[in-house]
PLY file of the C-alpha trace (Angstrom):
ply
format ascii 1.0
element vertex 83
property float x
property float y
property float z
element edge 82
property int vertex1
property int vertex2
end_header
166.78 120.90 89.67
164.45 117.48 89.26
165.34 114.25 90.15
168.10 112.44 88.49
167.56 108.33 88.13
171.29 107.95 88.35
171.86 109.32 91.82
169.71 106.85 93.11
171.31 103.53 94.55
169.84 100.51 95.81
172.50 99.11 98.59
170.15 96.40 99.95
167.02 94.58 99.46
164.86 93.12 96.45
161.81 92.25 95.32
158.92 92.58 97.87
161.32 93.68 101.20
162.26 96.31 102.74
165.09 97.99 100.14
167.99 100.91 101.44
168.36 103.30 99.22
170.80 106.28 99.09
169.97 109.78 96.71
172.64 112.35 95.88
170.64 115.17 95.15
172.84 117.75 93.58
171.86 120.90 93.69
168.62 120.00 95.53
167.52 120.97 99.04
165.79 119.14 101.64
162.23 121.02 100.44
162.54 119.96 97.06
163.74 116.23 97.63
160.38 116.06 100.01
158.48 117.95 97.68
155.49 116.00 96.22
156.31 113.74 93.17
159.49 114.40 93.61
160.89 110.57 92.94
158.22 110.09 90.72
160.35 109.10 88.05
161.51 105.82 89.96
157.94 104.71 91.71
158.17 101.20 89.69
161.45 100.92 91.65
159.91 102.05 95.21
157.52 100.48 97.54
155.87 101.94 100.48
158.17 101.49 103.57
161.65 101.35 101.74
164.39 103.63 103.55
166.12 106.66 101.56
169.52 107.70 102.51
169.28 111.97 100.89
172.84 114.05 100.85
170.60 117.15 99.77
172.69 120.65 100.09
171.05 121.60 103.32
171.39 118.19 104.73
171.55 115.16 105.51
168.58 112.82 106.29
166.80 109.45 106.15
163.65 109.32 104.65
160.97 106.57 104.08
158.37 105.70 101.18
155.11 106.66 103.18
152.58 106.07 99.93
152.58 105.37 96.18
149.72 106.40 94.22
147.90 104.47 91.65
148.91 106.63 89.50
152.52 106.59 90.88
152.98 109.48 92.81
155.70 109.06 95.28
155.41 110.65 98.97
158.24 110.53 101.00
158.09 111.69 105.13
161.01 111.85 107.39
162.06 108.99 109.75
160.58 110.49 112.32
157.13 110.79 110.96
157.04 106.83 110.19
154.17 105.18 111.31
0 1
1 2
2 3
3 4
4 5
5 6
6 7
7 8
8 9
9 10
10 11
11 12
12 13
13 14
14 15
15 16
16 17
17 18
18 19
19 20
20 21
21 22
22 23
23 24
24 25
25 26
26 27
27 28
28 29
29 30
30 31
31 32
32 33
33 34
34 35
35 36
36 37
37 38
38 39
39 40
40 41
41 42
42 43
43 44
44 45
45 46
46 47
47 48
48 49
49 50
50 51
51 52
52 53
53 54
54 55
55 56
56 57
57 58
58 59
59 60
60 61
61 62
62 63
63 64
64 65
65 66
66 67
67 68
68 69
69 70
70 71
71 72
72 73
73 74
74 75
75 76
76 77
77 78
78 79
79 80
80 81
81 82
């Protein structure tokens, strides 16, 4: 499956802080929610450092924003890989 826009929530934060963010991710699993590109679709959304909240069907984890291309690819690491 690809990501889906409308499973994405913003609970908290605007503008140029730190936002929360939850993702339902369907039928996804963890490897394709971290897979490159994957949120793509919402990178004008996204900045680097925000905090994703994924249900995937494997499991459950909190991810981070770690970069945003210029050309708006969206890379995502686990919480423990921040930096």
């Amino acid at each position: 499956m690809a990501f889906n826009m409308q499973k994405l929530e913003n609970h908290a934060g605007s503008g140029g802080g730190l936002k929360l963010f939850s993702y339902h991710a369907g039928d996804d699993n963890r490897a394709a929610v971290n897979g490159a590109g994957y949120f793509n679709e919402a990178a004008s959304l996204l900045s680097v450092g925000d905090r994703i909240a994924v249900h995937a069907t494997d499991f459950d984890y909190d991810c981070h924003v770690s970069a945003i291309s210029a050309d708006d690819v969206v890379t995502v690491a686990a919480l423990d890989d921040f930096a």
